[in-house]
N, CA, C and O atoms as a GROMACS GRO file, in nm:
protein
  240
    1UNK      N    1   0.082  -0.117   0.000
    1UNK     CA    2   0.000   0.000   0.000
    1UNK      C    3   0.088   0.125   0.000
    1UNK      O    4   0.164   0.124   0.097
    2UNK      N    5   0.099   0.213  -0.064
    2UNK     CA    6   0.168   0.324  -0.052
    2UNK      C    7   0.072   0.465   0.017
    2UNK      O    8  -0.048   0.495   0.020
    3UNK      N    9   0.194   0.523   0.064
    3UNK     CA   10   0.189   0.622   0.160
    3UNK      C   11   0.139   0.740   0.056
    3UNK      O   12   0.164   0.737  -0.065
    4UNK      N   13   0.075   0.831   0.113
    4UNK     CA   14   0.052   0.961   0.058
    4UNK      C   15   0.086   1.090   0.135
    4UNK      O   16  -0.001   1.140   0.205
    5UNK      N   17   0.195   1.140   0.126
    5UNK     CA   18   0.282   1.247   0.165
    5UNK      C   19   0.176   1.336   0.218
    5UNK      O   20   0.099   1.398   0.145
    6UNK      N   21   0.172   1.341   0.396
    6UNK     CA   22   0.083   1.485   0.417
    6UNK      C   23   0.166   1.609   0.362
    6UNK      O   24   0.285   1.637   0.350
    7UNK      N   25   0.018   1.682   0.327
    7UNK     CA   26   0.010   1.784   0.270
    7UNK      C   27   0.033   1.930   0.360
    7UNK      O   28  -0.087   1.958   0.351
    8UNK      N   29   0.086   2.037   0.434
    8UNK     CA   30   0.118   2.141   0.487
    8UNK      C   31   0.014   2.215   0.420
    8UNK      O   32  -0.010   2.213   0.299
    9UNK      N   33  -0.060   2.295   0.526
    9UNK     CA   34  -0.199   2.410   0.435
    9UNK      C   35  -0.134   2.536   0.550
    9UNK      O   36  -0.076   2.526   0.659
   10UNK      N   37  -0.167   2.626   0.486
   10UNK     CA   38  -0.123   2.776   0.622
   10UNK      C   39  -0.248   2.819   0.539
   10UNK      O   40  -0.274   2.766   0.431
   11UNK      N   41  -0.344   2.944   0.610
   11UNK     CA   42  -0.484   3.006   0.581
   11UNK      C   43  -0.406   3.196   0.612
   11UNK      O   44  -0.378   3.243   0.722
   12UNK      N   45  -0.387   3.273   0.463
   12UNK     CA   46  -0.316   3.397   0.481
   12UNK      C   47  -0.432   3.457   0.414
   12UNK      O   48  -0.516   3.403   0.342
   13UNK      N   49  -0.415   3.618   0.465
   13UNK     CA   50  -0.546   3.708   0.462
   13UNK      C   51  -0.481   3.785   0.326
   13UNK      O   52  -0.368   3.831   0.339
   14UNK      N   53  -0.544   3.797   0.207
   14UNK     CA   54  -0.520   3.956   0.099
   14UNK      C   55  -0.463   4.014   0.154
   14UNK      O   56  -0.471   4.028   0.276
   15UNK      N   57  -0.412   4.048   0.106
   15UNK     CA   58  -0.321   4.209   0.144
   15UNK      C   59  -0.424   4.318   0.096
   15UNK      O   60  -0.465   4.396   0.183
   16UNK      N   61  -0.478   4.333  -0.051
   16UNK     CA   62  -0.585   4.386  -0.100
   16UNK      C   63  -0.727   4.413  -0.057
   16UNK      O   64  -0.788   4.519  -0.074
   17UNK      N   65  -0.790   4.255   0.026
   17UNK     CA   66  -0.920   4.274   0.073
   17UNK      C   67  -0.942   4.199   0.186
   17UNK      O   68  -1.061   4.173   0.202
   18UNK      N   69  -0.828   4.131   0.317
   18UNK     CA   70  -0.841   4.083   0.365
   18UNK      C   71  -0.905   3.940   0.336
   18UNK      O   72  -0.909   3.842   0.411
   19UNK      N   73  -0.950   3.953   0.217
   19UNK     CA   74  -1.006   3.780   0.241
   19UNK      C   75  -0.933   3.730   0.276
   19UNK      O   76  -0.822   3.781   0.263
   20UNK      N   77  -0.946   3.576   0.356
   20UNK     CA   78  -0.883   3.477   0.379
   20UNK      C   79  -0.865   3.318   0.269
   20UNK      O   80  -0.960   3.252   0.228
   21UNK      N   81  -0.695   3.283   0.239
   21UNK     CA   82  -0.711   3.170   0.111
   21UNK      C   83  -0.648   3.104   0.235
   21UNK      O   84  -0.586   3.154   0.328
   22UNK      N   85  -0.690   2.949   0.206
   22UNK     CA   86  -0.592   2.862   0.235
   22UNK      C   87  -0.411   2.791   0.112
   22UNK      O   88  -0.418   2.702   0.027
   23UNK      N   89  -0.363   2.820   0.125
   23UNK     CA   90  -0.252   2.766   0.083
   23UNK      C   91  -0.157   2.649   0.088
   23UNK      O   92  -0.174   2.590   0.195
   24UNK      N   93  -0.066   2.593   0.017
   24UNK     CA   94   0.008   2.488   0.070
   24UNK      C   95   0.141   2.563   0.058
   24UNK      O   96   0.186   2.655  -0.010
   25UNK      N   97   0.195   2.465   0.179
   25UNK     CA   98   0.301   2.522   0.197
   25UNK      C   99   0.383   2.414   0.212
   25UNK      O  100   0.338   2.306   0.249
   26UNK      N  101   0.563   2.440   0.172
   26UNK     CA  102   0.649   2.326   0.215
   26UNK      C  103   0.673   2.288   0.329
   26UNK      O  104   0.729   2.179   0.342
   27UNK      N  105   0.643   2.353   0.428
   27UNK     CA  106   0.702   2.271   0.559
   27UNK      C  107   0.600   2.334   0.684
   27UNK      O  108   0.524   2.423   0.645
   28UNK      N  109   0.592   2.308   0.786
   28UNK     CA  110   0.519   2.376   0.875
   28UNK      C  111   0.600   2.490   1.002
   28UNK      O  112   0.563   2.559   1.097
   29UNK      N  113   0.722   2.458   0.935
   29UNK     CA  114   0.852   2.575   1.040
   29UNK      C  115   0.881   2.673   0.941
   29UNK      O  116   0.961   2.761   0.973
   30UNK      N  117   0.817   2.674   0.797
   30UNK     CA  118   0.854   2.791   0.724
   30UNK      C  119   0.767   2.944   0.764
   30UNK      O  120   0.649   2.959   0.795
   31UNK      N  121   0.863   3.032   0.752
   31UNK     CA  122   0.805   3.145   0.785
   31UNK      C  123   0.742   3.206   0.620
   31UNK      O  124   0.795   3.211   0.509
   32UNK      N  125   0.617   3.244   0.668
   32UNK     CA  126   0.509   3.366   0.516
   32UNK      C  127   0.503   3.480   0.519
   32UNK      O  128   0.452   3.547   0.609
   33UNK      N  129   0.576   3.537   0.378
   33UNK     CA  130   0.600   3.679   0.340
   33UNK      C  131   0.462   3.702   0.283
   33UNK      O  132   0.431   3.632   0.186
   34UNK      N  133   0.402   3.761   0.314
   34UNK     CA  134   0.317   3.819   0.235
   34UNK      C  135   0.321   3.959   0.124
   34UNK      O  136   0.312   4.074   0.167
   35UNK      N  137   0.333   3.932  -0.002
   35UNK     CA  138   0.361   4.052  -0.051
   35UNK      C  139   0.194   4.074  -0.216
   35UNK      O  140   0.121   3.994  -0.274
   36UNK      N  141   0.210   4.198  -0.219
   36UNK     CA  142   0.130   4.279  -0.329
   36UNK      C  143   0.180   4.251  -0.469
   36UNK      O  144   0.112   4.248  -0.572
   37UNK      N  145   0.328   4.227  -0.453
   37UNK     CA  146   0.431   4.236  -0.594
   37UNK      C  147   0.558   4.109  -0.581
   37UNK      O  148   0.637   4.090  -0.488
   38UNK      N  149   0.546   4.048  -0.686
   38UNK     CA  150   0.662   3.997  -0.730
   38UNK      C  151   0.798   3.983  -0.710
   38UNK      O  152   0.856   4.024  -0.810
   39UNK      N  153   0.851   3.957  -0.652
   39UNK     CA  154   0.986   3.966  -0.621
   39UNK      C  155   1.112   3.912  -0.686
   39UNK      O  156   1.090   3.792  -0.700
   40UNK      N  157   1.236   3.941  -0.736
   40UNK     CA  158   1.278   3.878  -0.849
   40UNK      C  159   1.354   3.743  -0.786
   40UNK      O  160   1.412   3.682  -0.876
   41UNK      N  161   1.368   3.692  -0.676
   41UNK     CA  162   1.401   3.584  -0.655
   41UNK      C  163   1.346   3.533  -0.549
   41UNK      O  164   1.294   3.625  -0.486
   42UNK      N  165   1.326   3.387  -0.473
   42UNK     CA  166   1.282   3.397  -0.376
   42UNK      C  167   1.197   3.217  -0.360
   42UNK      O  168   1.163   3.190  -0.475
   43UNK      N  169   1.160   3.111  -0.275
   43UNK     CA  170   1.068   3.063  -0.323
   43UNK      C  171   0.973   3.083  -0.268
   43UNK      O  172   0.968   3.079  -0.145
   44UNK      N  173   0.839   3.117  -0.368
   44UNK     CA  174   0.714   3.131  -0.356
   44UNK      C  175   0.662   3.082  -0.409
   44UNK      O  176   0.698   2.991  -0.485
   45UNK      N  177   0.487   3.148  -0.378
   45UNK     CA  178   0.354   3.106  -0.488
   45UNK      C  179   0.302   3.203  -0.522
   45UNK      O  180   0.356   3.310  -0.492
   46UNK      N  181   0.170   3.205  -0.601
   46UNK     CA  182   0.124   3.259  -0.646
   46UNK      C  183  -0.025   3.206  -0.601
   46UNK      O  184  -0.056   3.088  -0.618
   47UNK      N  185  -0.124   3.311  -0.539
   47UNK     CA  186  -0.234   3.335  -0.439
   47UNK      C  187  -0.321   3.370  -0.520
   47UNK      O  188  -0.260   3.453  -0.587
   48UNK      N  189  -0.455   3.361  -0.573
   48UNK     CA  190  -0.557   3.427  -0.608
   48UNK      C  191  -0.653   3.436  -0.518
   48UNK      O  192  -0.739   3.348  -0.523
   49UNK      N  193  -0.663   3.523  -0.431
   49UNK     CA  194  -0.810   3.541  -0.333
   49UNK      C  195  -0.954   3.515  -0.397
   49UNK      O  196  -0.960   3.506  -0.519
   50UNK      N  197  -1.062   3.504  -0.327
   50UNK     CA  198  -1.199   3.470  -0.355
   50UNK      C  199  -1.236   3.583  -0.428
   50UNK      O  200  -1.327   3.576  -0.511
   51UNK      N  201  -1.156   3.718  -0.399
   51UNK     CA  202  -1.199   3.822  -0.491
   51UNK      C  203  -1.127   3.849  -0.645
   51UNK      O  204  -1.152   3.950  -0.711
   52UNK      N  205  -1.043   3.754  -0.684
   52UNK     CA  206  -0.975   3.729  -0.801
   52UNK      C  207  -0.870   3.861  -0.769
   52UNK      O  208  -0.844   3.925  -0.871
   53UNK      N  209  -0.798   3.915  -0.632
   53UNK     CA  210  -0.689   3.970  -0.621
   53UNK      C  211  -0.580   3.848  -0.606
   53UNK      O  212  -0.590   3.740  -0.548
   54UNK      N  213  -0.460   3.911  -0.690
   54UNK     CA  214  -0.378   3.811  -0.719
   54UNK      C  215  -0.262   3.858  -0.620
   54UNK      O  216  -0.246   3.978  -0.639
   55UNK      N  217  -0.176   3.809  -0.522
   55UNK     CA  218  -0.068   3.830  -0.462
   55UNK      C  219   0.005   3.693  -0.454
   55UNK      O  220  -0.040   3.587  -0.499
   56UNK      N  221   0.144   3.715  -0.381
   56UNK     CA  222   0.256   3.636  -0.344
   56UNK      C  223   0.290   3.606  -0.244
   56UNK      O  224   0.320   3.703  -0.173
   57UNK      N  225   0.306   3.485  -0.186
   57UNK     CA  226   0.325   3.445  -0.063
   57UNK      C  227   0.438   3.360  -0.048
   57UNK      O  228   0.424   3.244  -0.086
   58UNK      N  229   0.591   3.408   0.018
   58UNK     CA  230   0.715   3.364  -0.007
   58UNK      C  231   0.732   3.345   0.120
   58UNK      O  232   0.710   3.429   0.208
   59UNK      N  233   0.791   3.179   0.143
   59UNK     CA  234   0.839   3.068   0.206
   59UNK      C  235   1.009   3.105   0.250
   59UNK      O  236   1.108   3.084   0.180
   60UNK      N  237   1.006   3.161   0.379
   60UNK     CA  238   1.148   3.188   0.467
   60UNK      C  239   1.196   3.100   0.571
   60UNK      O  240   1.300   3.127   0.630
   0.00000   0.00000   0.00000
């Protein structure tokens, strides 16, 4: 039977409208940048809120 790798979720608010997304994340000791803009290096994701505001959420 094989194993299925738990999954890490963190729940971060818009920066834009406060909504709240849930996300995955790599580890559960990583620290979340929350940013408005792009950053040119870094690892992240890419967030679309319930209100179709799009931000970045980078893994420290």
């Amino acid at each position: 039977m094989a194993t299925i790798p738990r999954q890490e979720t963190a729940t971060v608010s818009c920066p834009h409208c406060e909504r709240e997304t849930t996300i995955s994340i790599p580890d559960d000791d990583v620290d979340l940048e929350i940013r408005r803009s792009v950053a040119l290096y870094g690892d992240h994701t890419t967030v679309v809120c319930p209100a179709d505001h799009e931000f970045w959420v980078y893994f420290c």
